[in-house]
C-alpha positions in Angstrom: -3.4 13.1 -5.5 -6.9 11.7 -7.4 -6.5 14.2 -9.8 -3.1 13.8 -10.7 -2.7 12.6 -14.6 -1.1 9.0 -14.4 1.2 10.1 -17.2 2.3 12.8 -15.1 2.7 11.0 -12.2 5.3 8.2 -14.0 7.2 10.9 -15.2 7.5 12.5 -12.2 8.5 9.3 -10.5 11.1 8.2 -13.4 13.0 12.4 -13.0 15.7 13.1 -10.3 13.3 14.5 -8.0 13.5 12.9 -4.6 9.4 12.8 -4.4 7.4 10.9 -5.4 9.5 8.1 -4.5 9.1 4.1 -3.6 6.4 4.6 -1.2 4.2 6.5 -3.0 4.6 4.4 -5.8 3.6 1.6 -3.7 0.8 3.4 -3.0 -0.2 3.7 -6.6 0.2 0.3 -7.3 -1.8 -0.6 -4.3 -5.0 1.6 -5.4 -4.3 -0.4 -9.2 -4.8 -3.5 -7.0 -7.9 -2.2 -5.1 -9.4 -0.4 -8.3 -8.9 -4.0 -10.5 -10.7 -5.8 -7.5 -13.3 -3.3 -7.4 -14.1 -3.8 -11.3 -15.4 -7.1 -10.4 -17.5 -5.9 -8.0 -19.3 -3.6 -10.7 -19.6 -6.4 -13.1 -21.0 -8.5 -10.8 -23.8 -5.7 -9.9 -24.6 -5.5 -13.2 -26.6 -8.3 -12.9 -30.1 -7.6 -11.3 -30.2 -11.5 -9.9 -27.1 -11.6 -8.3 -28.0 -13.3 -4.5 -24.7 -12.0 -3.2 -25.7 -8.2 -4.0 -25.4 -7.2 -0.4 -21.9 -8.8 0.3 -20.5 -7.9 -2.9 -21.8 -4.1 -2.8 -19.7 -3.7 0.3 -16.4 -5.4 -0.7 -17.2 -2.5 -3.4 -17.7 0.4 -1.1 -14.5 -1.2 1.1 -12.0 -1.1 -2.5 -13.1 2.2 -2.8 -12.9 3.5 0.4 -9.3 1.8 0.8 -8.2 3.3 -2.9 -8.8 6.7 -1.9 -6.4 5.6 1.1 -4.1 4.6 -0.8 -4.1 7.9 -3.0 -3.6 10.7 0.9 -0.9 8.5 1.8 1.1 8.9 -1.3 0.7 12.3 -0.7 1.5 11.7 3.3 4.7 9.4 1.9 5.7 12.5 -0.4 5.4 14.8 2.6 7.1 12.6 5.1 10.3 12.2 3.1 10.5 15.5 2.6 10.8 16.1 6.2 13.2 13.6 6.6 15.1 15.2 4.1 15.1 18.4 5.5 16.2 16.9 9.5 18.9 15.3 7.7 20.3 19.3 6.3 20.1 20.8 9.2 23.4 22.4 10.5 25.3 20.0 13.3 28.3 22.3 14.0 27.4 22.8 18.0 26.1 20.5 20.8 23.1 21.9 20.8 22.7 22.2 16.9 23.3 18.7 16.9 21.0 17.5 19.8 18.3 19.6 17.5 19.3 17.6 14.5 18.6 14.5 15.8 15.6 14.7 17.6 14.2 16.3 14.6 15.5 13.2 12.8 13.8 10.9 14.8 10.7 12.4 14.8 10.2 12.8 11.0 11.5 9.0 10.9 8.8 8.2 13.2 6.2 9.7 10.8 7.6 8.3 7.8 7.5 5.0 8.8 3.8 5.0 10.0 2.6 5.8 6.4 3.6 2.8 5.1 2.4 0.4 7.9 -0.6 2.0 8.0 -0.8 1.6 3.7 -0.1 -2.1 4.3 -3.0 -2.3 7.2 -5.2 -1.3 4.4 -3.6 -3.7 1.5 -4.0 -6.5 4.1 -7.7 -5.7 4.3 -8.2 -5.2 0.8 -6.0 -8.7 0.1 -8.4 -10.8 2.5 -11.0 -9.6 -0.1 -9.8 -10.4 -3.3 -8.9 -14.3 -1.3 -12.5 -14.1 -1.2 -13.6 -13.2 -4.5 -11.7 -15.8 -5.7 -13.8 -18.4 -4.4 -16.6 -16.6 -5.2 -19.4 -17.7 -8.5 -19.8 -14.3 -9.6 -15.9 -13.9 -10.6 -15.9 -16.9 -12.9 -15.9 -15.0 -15.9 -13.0 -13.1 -15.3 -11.1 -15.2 -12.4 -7.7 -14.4 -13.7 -8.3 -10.3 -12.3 -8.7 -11.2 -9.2 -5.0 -12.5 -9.7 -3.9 -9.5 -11.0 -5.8 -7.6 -8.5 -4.0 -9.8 -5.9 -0.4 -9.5 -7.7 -0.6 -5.8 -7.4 -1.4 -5.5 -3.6 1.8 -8.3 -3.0 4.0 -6.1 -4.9 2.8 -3.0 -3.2 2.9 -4.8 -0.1 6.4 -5.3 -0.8 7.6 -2.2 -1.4 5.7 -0.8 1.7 7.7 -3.5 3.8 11.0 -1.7 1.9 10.0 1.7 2.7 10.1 1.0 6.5 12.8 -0.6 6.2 14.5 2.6 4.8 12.6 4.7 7.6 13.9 2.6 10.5 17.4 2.2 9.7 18.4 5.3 11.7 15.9 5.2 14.5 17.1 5.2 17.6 14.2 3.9 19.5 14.3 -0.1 18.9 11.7 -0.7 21.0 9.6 1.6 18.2 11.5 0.1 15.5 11.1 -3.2 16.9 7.4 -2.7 16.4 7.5 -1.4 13.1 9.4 -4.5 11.8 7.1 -7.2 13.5 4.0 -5.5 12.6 5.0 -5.0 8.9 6.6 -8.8 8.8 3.0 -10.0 10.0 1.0 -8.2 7.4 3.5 -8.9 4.3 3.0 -12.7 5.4 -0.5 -12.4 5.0 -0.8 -10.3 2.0 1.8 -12.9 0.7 -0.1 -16.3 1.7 -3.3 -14.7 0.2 -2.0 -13.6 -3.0 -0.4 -17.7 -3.0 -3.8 -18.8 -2.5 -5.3 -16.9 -5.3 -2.7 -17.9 -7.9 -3.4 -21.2 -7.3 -6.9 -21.1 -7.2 -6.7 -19.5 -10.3 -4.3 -21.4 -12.0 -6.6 -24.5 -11.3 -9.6 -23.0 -12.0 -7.9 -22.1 -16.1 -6.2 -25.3 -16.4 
């Protein structure tokens, strides 16, 4: 998925083909968010004097790990539809055909819907971040990215929230899809108060 041309990728997402879908996209925009965070970082340790060196150096080394996250579970989210998908063609003419049918279903639900909590785990992370940068000296020059930054991860987290929506419409399990839904309502309210916080810190700090 890193190597993928972003051209490519868009117009792979705008055809008829089923993958790469919302999800994955999601995922995209999520590394944008991480990447645009991270280019603060650099800028800041550019500068030999920086006192927060340490600190900043490892919000770095956390963007980057959590981009190249971001990039395997598009993949993941690509894959897991596509077994979805293919549970959802399979033939359901006997009992048996369709007891296989479903519990093949269910367990390629399952896995579709863990991609996307797990992306928002990481966009949570990666959100409590940019909060901080925002309140940080060393982004004064350019404190409206970290809004951007922190505009993308909403958005992603968004569409991460949508995508397990999608995934546990059909499960059968509600004590599983109970989970899913509270865990992904807690993180999207996080992600969400953050990127708040950030907006208006910046829209205070250019006014």
């Amino acid at each position: 998925m890193t190597s993928i041309n972003l051209s490519s990728y868009i117009e792979k997402l705008r055809s008829s083909a089923p993958t790469p879908g919302g999800g994955s996209a999601s995922c995209m925009v999520a590394a944008l968010g991480c990447a645009q965070a991270h280019m603060l970082c650099a800028l800041a340790l550019n500068h030999k004097d920086l006192p927060e060196r340490t600190k900043v150096a490892t919000f770095a080394e956390q963007l980057t790990h959590a981009e190249q996250h971001f990039y395997e579970l598009a993949a993941a989210d690509a894959k897991a539809y596509q077994n979805v998908d293919a549970a959802l063609k399979l033939p359901r003419t006997t009992a048996a055909e369709k007891t296989a049918r479903t519990e093949a279903l269910q367990h390629a639900l399952t896995i579709a819907a863990a991609a996307p909590l797990e992306a928002l785990t990481y966009t949570q992370a990666a959100s409590v971040i940019v909060r901080t940068m925002v309140s940080s000296h060393w982004t004064t020059s350019a404190i409206s990215d970290v809004s951007v930054a922190a505009s993308f991860l909403q958005a992603a987290a968004v569409g991460f929230q949508a995508t397990i929506w999608a995934n546990t419409h059909w499960m059968k399990d509600e004590e599983l899809k109970k989970h899913y839904l509270e865990q992904s309502d807690l993180l999207v309210a996080t992600i969400q108060t953050n990127q708040e916080e950030v907006t208006l810190r910046v829209r205070e700090a250019l006014s």
